[in-house]
NURO-119596 format. One record per residue (C-alpha): residue in three letters; residue number from 1; x, y, z. Coordinates in steps of 0.001 Angstrom, whole numbers, plus 500000, padded with zeros to 6 digits. Example, Ala and Ser with C-alpha at 12.3 -4.5 7.8 and 13.67 -1.06 7.14 Angstrom:
NURO-119596
     r     k        X        Y        Z
   ALA     1   512300   495500   507800
   SER     2   513670   498940   507140
This chain:
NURO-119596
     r     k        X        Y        Z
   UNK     1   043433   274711   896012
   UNK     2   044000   277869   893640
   UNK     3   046406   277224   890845
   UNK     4   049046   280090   889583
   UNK     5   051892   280765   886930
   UNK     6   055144   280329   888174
   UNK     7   056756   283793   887545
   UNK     8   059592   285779   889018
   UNK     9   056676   287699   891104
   UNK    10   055032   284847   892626
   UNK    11   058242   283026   893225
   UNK    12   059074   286168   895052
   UNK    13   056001   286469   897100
   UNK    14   055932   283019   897682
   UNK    15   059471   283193   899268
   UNK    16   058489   286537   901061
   UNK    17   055168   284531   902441
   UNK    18   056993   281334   903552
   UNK    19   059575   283233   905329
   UNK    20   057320   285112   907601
   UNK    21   057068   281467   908760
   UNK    22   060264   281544   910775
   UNK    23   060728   281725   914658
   UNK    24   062344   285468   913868
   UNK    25   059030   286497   913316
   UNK    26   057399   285920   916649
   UNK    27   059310   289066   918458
   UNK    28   056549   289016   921654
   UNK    29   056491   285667   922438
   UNK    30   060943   285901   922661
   UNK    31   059981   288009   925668
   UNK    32   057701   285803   927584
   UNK    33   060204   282923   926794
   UNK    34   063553   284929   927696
   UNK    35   061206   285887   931083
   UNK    36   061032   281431   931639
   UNK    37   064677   280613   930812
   UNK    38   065616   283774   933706
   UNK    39   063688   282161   935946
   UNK    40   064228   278852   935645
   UNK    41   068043   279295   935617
   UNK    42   067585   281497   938578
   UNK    43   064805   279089   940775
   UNK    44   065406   276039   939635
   UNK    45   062345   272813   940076
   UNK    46   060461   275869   942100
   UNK    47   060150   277986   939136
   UNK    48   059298   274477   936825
   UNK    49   056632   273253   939697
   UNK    50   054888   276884   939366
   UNK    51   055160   276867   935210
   UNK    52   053982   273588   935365
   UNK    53   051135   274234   937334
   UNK    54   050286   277292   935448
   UNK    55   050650   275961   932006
   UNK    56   049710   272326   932699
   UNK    57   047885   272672   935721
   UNK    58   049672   269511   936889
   UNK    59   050476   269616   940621
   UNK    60   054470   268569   940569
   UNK    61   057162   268220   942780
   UNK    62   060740   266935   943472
   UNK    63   059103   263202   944370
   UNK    64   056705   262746   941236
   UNK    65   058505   264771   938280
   UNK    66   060766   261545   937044
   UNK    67   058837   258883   935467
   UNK    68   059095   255712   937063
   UNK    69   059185   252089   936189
   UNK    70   055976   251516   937706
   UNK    71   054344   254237   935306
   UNK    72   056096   252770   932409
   UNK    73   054862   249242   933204
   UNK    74   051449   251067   933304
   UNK    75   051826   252769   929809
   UNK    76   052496   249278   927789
   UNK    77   049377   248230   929337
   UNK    78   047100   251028   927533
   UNK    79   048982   250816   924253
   UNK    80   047867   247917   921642
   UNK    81   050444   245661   921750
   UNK    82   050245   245833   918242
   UNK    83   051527   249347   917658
   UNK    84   054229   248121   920230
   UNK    85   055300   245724   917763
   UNK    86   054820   248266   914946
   UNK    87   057557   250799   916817
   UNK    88   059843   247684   916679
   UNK    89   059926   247073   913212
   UNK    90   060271   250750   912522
   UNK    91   063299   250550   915053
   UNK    92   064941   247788   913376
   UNK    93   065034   250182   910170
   UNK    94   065783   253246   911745
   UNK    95   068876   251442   914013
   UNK    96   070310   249692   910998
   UNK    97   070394   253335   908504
   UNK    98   072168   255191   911571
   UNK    99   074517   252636   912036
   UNK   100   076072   253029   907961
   UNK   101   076331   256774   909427
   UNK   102   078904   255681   912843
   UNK   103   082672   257317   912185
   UNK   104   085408   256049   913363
   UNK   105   088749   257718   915111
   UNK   106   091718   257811   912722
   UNK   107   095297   258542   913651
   UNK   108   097730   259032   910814
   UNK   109   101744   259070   910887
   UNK   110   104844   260943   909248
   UNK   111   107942   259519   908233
   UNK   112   109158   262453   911027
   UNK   113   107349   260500   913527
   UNK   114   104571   263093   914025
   UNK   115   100765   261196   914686
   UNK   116   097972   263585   913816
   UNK   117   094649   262145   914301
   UNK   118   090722   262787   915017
   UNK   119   089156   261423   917669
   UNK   120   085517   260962   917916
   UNK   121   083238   260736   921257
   UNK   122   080000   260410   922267
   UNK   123   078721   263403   923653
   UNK   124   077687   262375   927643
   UNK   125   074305   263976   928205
   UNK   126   071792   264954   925564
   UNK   127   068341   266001   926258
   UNK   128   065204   265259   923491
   UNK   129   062029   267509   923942
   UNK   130   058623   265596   922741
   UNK   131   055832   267565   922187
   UNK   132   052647   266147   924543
   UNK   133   048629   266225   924248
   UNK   134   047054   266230   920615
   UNK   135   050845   266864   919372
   UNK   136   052309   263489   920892
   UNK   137   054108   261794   918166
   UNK   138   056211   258511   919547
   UNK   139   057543   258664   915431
   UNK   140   059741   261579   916870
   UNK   141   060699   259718   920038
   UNK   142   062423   257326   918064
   UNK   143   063744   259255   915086
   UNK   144   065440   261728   918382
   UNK   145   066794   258960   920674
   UNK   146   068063   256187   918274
   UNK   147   070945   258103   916377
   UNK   148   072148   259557   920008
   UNK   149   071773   255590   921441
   UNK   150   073812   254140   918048
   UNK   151   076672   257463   918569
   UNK   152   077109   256271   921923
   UNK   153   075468   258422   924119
   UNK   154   075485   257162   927843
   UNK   155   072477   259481   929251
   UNK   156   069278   260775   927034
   UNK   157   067298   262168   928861
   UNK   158   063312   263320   927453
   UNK   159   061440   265995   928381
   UNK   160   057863   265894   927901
   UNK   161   054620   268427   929038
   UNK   162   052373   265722   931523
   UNK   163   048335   265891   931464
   UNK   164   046572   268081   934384
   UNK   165   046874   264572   936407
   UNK   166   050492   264506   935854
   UNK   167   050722   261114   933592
   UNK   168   052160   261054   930127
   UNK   169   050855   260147   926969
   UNK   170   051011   256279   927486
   UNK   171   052733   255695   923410
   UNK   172   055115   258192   924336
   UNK   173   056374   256247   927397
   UNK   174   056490   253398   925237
   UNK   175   058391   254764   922555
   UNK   176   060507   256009   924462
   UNK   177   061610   252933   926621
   UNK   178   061499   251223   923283
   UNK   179   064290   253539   921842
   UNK   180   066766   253658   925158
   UNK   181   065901   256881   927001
   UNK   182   067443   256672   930611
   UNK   183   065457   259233   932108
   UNK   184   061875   260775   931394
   UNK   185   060702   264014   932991
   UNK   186   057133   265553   933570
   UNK   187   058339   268913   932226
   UNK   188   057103   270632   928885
   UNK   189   057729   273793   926862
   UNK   190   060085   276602   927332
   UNK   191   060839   275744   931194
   UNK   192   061664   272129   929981
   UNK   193   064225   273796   926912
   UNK   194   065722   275505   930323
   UNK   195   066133   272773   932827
   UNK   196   068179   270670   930184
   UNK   197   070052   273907   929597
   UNK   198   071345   275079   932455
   UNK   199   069760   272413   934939
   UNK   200   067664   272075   938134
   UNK   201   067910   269798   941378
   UNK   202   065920   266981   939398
   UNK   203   067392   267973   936270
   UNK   204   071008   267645   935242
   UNK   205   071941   270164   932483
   UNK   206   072609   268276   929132
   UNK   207   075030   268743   926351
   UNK   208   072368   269211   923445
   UNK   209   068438   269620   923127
   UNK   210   066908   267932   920241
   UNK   211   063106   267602   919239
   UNK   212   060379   269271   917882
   UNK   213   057848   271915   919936
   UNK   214   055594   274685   919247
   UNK   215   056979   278461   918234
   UNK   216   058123   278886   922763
   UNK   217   060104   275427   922383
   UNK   218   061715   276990   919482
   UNK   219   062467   280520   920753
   UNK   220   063618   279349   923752
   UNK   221   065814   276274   922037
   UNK   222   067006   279527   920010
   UNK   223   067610   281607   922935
   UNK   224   069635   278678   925225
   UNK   225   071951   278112   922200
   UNK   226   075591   278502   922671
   UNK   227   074856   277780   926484
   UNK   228   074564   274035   925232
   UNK   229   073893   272892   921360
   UNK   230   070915   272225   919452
   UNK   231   069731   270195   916416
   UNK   232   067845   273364   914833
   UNK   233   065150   275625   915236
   UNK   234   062644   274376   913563
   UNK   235   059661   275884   911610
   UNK   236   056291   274094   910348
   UNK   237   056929   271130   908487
   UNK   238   056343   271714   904654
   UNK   239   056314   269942   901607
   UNK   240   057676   270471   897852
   UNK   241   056413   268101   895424
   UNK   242   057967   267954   891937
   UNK   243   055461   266276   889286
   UNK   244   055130   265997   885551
   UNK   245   052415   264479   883554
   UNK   246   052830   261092   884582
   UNK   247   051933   261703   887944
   UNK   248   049066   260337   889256
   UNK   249   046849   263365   890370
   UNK   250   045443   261454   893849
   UNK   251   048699   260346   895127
   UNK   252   049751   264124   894627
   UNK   253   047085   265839   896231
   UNK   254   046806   263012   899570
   UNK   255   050790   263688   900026
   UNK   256   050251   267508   899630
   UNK   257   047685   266973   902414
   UNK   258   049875   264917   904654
   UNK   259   051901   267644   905666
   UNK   260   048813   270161   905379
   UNK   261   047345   268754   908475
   UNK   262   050447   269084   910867
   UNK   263   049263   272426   911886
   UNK   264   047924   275665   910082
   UNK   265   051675   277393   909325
   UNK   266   052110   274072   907264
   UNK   267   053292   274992   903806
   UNK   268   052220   271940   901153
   UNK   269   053261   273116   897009
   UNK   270   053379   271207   894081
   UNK   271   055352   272415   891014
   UNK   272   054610   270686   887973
   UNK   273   054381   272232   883835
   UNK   274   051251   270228   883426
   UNK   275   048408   272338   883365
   UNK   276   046092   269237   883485
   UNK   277   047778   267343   886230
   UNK   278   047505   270888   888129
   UNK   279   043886   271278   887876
   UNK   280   043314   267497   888431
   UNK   281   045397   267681   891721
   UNK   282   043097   271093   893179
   UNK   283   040204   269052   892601
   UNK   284   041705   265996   894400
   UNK   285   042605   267863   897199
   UNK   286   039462   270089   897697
   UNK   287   038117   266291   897563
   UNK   288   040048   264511   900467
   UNK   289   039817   267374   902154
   UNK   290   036206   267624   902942
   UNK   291   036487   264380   904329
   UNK   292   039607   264795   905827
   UNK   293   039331   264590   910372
   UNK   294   041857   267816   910519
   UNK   295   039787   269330   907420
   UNK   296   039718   272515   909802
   UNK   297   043376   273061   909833
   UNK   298   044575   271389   906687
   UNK   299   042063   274089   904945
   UNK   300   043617   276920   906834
   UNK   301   047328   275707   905947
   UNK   302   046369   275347   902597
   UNK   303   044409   278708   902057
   UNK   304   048062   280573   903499
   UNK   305   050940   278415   902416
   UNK   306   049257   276260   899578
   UNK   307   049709   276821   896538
   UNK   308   049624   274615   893134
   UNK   309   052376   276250   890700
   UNK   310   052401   275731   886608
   UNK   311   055984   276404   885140
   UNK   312   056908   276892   882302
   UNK   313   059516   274802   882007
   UNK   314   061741   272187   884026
   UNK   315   064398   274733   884634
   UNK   316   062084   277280   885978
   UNK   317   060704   274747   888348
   UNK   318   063683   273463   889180
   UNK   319   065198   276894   890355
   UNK   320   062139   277251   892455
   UNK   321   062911   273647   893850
   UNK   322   066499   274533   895054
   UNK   323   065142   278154   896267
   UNK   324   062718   277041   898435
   UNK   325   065231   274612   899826
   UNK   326   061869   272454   901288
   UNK   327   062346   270104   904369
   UNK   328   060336   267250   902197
   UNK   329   060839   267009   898516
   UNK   330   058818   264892   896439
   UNK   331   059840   263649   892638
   UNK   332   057145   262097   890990
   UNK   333   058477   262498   887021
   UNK   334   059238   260118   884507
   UNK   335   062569   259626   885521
   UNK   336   062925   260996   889287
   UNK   337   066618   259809   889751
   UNK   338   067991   261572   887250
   UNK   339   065650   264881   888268
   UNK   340   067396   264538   891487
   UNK   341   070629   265263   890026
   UNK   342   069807   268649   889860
   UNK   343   068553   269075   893395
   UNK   344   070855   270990   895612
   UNK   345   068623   271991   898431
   UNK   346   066562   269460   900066
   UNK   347   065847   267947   903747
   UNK   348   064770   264616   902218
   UNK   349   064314   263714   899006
   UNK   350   061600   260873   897563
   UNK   351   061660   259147   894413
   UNK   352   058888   257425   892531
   UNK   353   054960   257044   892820
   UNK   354   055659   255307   895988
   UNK   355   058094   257251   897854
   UNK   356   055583   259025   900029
   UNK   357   056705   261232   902796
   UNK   358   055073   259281   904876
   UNK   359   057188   256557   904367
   UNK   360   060146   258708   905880
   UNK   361   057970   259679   908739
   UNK   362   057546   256452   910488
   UNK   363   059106   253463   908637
   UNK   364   061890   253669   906047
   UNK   365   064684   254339   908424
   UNK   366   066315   257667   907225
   UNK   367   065740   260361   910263
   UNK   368   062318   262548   910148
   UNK   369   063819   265721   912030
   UNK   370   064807   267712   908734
   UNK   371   065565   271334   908040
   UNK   372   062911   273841   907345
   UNK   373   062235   277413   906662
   UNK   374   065223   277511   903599
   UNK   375   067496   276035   905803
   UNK   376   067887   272792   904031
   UNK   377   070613   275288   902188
   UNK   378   073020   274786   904718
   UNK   379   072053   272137   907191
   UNK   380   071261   268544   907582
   UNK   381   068912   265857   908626
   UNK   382   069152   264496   912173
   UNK   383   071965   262223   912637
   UNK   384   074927   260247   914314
   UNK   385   076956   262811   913541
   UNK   386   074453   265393   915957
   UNK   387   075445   263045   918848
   UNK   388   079254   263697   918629
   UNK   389   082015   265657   918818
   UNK   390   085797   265510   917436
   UNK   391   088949   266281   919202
   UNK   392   092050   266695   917029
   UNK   393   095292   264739   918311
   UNK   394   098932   266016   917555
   UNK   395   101683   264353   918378
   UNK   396   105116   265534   917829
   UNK   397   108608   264482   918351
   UNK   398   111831   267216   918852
   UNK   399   113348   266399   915465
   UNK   400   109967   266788   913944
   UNK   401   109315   270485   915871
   UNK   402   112692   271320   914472
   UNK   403   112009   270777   911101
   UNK   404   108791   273211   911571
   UNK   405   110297   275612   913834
   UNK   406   111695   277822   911104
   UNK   407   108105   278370   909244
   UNK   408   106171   278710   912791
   UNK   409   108530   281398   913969
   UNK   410   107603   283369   910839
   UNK   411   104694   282794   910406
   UNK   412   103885   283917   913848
   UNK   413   105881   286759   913539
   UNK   414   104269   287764   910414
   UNK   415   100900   287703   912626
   UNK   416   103009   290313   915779
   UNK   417   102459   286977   917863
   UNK   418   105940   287126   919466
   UNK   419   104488   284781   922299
   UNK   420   103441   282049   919652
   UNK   421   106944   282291   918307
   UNK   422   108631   282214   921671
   UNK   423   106985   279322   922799
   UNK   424   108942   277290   919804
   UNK   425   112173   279613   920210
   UNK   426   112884   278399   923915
   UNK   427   112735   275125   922188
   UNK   428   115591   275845   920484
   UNK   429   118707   277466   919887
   UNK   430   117453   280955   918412
């Protein structure tokens, strides 16, 4: 893994390289997705049956596209129980962090007798896209379904791409029965993005599309937006790790690699001001990867988006740190907690030796679905708060309107909103 100075010209190109990484990049393939969404809203389960067919060469129809009990009974048999019982340890930590994030309604009085408040709801339908095949991860089954399940959410429905004989991965079923979907469908990429959109005779519309997909799950999650809401676009995954001298140089270079091998856009850097621990880590990870299963593709992600960066100092690293704004951010320093005081932009942030990212994937309970591409600037991880939506209560009483009337009659005249003002002037005696 090639080593470089951190200076204002690689931090550039760096940014410039990582960028190109984003689902505004991929101009043709907007086309052939804008061509599926069309379609889809226009045809309905015909247009999904021939997509389908095409893409998955799975023969559906209006009898076969749900996923029954029957086939669900069927998955738990081909899944080791053990992994079952896995899932439900990882749910009992993944239900108990989203339910510190629950809000509750609050109403608040005047001594006028006015009652302003906030009133929170569960959105009604939400619809969670899982990728299928050699991409089937039941980790992002759970980390989708279980804050929408603990915000109240009556209906989640999945959407996931079947095999050319029209089952579904059998841990996906699982996981997904495990977390509290109420409906699975046989229905994958763009054309699935579209049913939950704007909906089909087997498929009601939803109120928000979450989950992970290739660059056509994203474009067309991108292109449906506004129609109903999303959790993000999101980009390859990508990981920032933070190190100084104490850092042992294996436990760098295997986390680098963990993200490495998600798929060949995946961007793995480590920032450190030791020179030593840098070359130590390049050897580690030319090391593990030569014996690595996904050697092939970690290699390729690591050739394009790797990159091991000396600074030359903390602050310069640190800038880099809140620029990059990294969906996984690793601190392995002598003092990580007080490093992360001056983090600003991060999607998750681990502490310590032991705080692997892996750790967040599957077990520790915080959610896995985290910003990329920069955008860990302005949004969020995954969370309860996706799964709801607010409604601001006003209540008012005609001596407390009078006491207001005055500075909303101005104020509204100030604007040339003469209707605004009238509506309070009929009120009273103006």
């Amino acid at each position: 893994m090639k080593i470089e100075r951190l200076t204002a010209q690689t931090k550039t190109e760096i940014l410039e390289t990582l960028s190109k990484r984003s689902s505004s990049s991929f101009t043709e393939q907007e086309e052939a997705v804008a061509q599926i969404i069309a379609n889809v809203r226009k045809n309905g389960d015909k247009a999904i049956f021939e997509y389908e067919k095409a893409f998955d060469k799975a023969d559906l129809n209006a009898d076969n596209i749900r996923v029954t009990e029957e086939e669900i009974k069927a998955a738990y048999e081909k899944v080791d129980p053990e992994l079952v019982e896995i899932m439900r340890r990882a749910l009992v930590n993944i239900r108990e962090y989203h339910e510190k994030q629950v809000r509750q309604s609050f109403f608040m009085t005047r001594p006028d007798g006015s009652i302003l408040g906030q009133r929170i709801t569960p959105l009604e339908r939400v619809g969670v896209y899982v990728p299928g095949g050699k991409a089937a991860y039941p980790s992002s089954v759970l980390m989708n379904i279980v804050p929408a399940k603990v915000a109240g959410v009556p209906n989640v429905v999945m959407c996931t791409p079947p095999s050319a004989d029209g089952t579904i991965t059998p841990t996906t079923l699982v996981a997904a029965c495990e977390a509290g979907a109420d409906e699975i469908y046989k229905v994958g990429g763009a054309q699935a993005v579209a049913a939950m959109a704007y909906g089909t005779e087997s498929i009601k519309r939803t109120d928000k599309i979450t989950g992970p997909g290739n660059i056509f799950v994203a474009l067309a999650k991108k292109a449906v937006y506004g129609q109903v809401s999303i959790d993000s676009v999101a980009g390859p995954s990508e990981i920032l790790i933070l190190a100084d001298e104490t850092a042992n140089p294996a436990y760098v270079a295997a986390d680098l690699l963990s993200q490495a091998e998600h798929d060949e856009m995946a961007s793995a850097i480590l920032v450190t001001t030791s020179e030593e621990l840098a070359e130590q880590v390049s050897a580690k990870v030319d090391e593990f990867t030569a014996r690595l299963e996904r050697k092939e593709i970690i290699q390729k992600s690591i050739d394009s988006y790797g990159h091991i960066l000396v600074a030359g100092s903390r602050d310069e690293a640190f800038d880099l740190v809140n620029e990059i704004a990294s969906e996984h951010l690793e601190i392995v320093t002598t003092n990580p907690a007080a490093d992360m005081t001056r983090v600003k932009n991060a999607g998750a942030i681990f502490l310590g030796t032991y705080s692997c990212e892996p750790l967040g994937d599957y077990f520790a309970g915080p959610n896995h679905v985290l910003p990329t591409n920069g955008t860990a600037r302005f949004f969020s991880p995954l969370s309860v708060d996706d799964f709801i939506k607010k409604s601001s209560v006003i209540s008012c009483s005609e001596e407390a309107l009078r006491g207001m009337a005055d500075d909303i009659v101005s104020f509204a005249e100030a604007e040339g909103l003469t209707a605004h003002a009238n509506s309070i002037k009929v009120r009273f005696e103006y």
